[in-house]
ZAKOLNU-76939 format. One line per 5 residues: for each residue x, y, z of C-alpha. Coordinates in steps of 0.05 Angstrom, whole numbers. Example, Ala and Ser with C-alpha at 12.3 -4.5 7.8 and 13.67 -1.06 7.14 Angstrom:
% ZAKOLNU-76939
246,-90,156  273,-21,143
This chain:
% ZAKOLNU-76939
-296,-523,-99  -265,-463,-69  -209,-514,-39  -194,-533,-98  -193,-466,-138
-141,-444,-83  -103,-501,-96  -97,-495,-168  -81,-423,-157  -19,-438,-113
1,-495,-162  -12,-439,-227  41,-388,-176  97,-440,-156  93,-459,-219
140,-403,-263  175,-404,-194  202,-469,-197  223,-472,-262  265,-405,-250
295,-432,-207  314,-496,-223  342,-452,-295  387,-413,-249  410,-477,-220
425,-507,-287  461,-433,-310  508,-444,-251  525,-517,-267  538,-492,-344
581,-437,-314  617,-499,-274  632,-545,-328  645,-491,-384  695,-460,-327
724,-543,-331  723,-538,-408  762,-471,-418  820,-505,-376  829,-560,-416
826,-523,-480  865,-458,-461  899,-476,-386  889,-470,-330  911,-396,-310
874,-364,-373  808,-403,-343  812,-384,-283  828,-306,-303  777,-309,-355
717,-344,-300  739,-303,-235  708,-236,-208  752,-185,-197  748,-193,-135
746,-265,-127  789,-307,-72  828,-375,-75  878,-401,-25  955,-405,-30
992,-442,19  929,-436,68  915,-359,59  854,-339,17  885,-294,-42
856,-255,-93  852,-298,-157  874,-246,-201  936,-225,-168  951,-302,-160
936,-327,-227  962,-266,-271  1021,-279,-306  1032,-347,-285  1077,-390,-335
1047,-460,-357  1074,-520,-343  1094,-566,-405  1043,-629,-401  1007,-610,-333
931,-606,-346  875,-604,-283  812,-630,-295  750,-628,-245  670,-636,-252
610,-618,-202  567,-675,-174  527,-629,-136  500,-558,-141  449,-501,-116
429,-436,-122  385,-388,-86  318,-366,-110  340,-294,-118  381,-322,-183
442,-287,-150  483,-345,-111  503,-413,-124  555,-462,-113  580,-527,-146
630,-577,-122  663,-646,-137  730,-678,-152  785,-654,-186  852,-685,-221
917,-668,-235  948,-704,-284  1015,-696,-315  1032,-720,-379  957,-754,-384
969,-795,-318  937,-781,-262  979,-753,-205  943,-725,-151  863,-713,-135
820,-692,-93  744,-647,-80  733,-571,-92  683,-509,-74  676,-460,-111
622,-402,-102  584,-363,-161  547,-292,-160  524,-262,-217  551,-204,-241
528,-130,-264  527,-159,-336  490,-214,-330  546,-265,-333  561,-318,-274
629,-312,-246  670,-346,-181  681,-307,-121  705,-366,-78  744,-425,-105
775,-475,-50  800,-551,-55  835,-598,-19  873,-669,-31  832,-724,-6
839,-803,-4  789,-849,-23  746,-855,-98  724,-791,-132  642,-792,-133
624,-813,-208  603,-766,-256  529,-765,-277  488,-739,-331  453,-694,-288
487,-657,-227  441,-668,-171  421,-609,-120  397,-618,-38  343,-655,-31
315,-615,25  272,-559,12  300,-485,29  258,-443,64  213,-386,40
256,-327,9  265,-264,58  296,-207,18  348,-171,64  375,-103,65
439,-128,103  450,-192,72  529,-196,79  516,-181,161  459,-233,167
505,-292,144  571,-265,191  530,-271,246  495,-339,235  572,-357,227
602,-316,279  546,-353,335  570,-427,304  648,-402,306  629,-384,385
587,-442,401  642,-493,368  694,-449,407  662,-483,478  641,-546,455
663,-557,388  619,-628,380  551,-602,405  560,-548,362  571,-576,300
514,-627,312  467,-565,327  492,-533,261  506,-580,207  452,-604,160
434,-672,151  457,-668,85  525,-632,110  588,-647,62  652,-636,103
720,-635,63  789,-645,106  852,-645,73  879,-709,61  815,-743,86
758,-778,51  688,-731,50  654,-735,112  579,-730,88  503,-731,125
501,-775,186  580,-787,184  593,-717,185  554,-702,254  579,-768,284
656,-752,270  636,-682,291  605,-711,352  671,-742,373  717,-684,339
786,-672,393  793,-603,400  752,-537,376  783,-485,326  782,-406,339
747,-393,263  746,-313,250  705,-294,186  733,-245,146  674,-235,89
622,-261,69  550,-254,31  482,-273,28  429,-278,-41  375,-231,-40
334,-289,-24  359,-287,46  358,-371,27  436,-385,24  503,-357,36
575,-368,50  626,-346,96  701,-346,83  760,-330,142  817,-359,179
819,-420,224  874,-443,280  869,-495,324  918,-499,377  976,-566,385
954,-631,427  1038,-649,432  1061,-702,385  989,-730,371  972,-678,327
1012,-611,307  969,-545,312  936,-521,255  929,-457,216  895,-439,150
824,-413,117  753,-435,118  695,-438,71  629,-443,98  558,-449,64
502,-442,91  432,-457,74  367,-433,107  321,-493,110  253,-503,108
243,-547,171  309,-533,204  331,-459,188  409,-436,186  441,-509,177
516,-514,140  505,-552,83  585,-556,66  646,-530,97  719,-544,65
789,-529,111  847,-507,68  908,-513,121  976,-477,115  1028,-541,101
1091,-550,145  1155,-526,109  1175,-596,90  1104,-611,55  1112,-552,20
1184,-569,-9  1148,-641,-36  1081,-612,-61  1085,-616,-139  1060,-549,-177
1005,-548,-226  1009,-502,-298  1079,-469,-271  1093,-428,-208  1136,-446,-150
1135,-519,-116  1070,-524,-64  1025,-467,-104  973,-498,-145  900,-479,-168
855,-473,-109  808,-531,-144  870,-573,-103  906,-575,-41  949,-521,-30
């Protein structure tokens, strides 16, 4: 009997628990798609003006920017339209962090031009209202992942929350150790690190996702010097993100060296602990991919909305 009055007890606690934070999950998916809706109605720059934090971050040409200073001002382009849903999301228990991500479109004059997957990052603000602090994409080849009724979130259970004092510390480490492991041997490393639920995005690659991820980690030619930059972590101490710059040095003709940004998330799991449950490279393009790159809503040839390659 006493079992079983403990039981219901913890069932009567987790209880208003769960259901907090599966809301907060569903406020940052409304946040996503009304984010989506605002740029078909209004454009693109006013949405992403209007949805930003002031001082949010998207990439340009590789480099992480502020969205404000990139997107203010901006002229639209006559028929050009970008259009993007999530397919998965999370957010921590503290109600403070979440992310979405999924394809996104360009299309110009309603046809499709080019597509590919985006990140972006939400906090909550003083007032209340979700806004992005991180928004990152790439171009990618293969099918975008279908769009469903009801955005799905990790089916692995986070750990127990942790409230920190130094939360924006805590996650620069974690990523700083990875960046110095991967550094020696980049495979091992990655295959220590990644979740088994890990969604990797590569510019003009298909998403590498779960038990593909680790085994074309395993086999991965080269490691990359990654240096964080910022970074933060919920209250929770359950999930956070890491943003910096990434270079990996030239193999000769094979493959050309490579310089850009990184976004990293990472989830504290249950069974597992730290794990990176996605990570997305945005690289700086060669001169002559640049000159080709179509633009998106206005602005110079190879700058476009960070929801797409840059």
């Amino acid at each position: 009997m006493k079992n079983l009055l403990t039981i219901g007890t913890l069932a009567a606690m987790l209880m208003p628990f769960t259901s907090h934070a599966q809301a907060v999950r569903e406020a940052v998916v409304a946040a996503e798609t009304s984010f989506a809706a605002q740029a078909a109605q209004t454009g693109t720059a006013a949405a992403f003006l209007a949805n930003s934090a002031p001082t949010a971050l998207v990439t340009e040409d590789g480099k992480l920017v502020k969205a404000q200073d990139l997107w203010r001002g901006r002229p639209a382009r006559s028929g050009s339209r970008l259009a993007w849903y999530p397919v998965l999301a999370d957010a921590a228990q503290s109600g403070d962090l979440g992310y979405t991500t999924g394809p996104w479109t360009v299309f110009q004059n309603d046809r499709p031009q080019t597509a590919g997957e985006y990140v972006t990052v939400w906090r909550k603000q003083p007032d209340g209202k979700w806004k992005f602090v991180v928004d990152m994409g790439i171009e990618r080849i293969g099918t975008a992942p279908a769009k469903t009724a009801t955005v799905p979130q990790p089916r692995l259970q986070a750990a127990a929350a942790t409230p920190s004092t130094a939360p924006s510390n805590i996650v620069i480490d974690v990523d700083r150790k990875f960046a110095a492991a991967e550094l020696l041997k980049p495979g091992a490393a990655y295959q220590q690190y990644l979740s088994t639920e890990a969604r990797l995005y590569r510019p003009g690659l298909s998403m590498m996702q779960g038990a593909a991820a680790s085994a074309n980690m395993k086999i991965m030619d080269g490691a990359y010097l990654f240096e964080p930059t910022g970074g933060y972590l919920a209250a929770a101490g359950d999930l956070g993100y890491v943003v910096g710059t990434l270079h990996r040095p030239s193999a000769g003709v094979k493959r050309p060296a490579e310089n850009g940004s990184y976004l990293r998330i990472w989830r504290r799991e249950a069974v597992d602990g730290w794990r990176v449950v996605l990570e997305i490279f945005n690289f700086t393009p060669n001169p002559t991919a640049a000159a080709a790159a179509p633009s998106v809503d206005g602005g110079t040839s190879g700058i476009a909305p960070s929801k797409r390659a840059q």
